[in-house]
N, C-alpha and C positions, 0 to 999 in steps of 0.2 A: 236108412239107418243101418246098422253094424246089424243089426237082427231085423228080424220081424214082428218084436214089440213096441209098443207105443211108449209116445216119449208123455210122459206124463207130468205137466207145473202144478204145486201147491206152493201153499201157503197163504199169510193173509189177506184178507180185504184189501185191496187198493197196493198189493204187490207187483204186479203188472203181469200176470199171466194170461189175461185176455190177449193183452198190448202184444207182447212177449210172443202171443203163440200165433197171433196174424200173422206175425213180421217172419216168424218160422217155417210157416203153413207158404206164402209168399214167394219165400228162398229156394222152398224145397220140394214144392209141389203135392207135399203133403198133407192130406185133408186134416182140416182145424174144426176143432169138436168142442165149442162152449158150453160146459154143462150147465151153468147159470141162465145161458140161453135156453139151451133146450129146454129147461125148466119152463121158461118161460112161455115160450112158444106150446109146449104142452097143456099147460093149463091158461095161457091167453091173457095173464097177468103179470105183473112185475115180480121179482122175487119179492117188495117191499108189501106189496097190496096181496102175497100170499100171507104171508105172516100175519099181517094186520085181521086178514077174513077164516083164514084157517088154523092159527098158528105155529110153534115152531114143530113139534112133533110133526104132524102132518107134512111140513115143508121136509123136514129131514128124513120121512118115510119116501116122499115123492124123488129124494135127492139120490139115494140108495138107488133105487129101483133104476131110475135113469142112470146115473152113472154104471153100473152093474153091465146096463144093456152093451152101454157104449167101450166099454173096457174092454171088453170080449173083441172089438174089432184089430185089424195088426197095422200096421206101418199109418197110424195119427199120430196128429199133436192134441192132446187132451187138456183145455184147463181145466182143473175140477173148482167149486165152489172152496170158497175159504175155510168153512166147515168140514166138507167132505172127507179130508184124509182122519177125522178124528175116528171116523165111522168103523167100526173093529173091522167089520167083513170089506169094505171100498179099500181099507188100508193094506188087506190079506190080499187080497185080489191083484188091486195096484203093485205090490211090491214083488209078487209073485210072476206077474203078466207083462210089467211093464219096466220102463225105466223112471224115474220116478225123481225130478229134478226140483227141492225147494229153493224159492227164490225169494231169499232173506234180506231182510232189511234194517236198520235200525229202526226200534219204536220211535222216536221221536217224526222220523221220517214218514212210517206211515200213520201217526197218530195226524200229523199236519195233512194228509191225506185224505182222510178218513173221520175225522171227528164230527165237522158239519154234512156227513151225504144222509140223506134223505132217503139214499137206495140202499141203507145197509143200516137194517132192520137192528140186527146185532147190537150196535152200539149207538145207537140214537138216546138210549137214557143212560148212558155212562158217563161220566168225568174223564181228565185225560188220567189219573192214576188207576180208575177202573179198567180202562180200555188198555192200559202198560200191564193188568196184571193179567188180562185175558189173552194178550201177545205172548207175555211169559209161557203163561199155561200150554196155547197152542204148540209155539217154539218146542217145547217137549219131546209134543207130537211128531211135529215138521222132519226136526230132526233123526227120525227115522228112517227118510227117504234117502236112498242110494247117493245121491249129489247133492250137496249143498252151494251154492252160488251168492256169493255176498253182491251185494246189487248197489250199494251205497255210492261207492265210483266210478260207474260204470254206467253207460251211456247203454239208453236199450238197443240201437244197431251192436254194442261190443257182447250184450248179451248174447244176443242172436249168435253174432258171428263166433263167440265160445261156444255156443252149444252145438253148432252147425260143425265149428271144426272140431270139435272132441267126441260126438258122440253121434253124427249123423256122415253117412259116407258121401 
């Protein structure tokens, strides 16, 4: 990378920042750091069956704490959970520490996404106008992060290949 910060993807549910940061991670040789995994792997269950047996407090205290660890480290590619960047301190930290690239989409696109998963606790009892206003809200947030990347037409290799050529040496 141009530094020795971490490249850091948010944004929402079913954005492709997992996808997105393999295919980076892949390219560049850069260790790829799922924090939804780690999650997982930490406590041995899904992020959906945390929710379900601990709730969301709990998941969002466990999400802090992991992500926090993992920030601290230099030259990753970082997805954070979809939630994550709302978090004031993962936000301070992230924006401070890192480079910090949201990859936006239109709701309807990730509403089509997103509406039936199973694995995304979040919005399993919403509608799709509930789940457009939660996009809104987040978007907010998102749009804090240092880069913005509209993702609508754009194939996930052209992602890659923009982020690899603008912001990774």
């Amino acid at each position: 990378m141009k530094t020795n910060k971490n490249l850091v993807l948010l944004g929402m549910m079913g954005s492709g920042k997992s996808t997105i940061g393999k295919f980076l991670s892949k390219k560049t040789n850069y260790n790829f750091v799922d924090i939804d995994k780690k999650i997982e792997l930490e406590k041995n269950l899904s992020i959906a069956n945390i929710f379900e047996k601990y709730g969301e407090n709990y998941f969002r205290k466990l999400e802090r704490e992991i992500t926090l660890k993992y920030i601290n480290h230099e030259n990753a590619i970082i997805a954070l959970g979809g939630g994550a960047f709302l978090d004031e301190e993962i936000r301070k930290k992230v924006l401070k520490n890192s480079l910090s690239i949201w990859l936006n989409w239109d709701a309807k696109t990730l509403i089509k996404r997103i509406k039936n998963s199973k694995k995304r606790p979040i919005i399993l009892s919403l509608n799709e106008n509930e789940i457009n206003k939660l996009i809104e809200e987040r978007n907010k947030i998102y749009s804090k992060a240092q880069i913005k990347i509209d993702c609508d037409n754009l194939k996930k290799i052209e992602i890659v290949n923009y982020i690899i050529k603008k912001y990774i040496k």
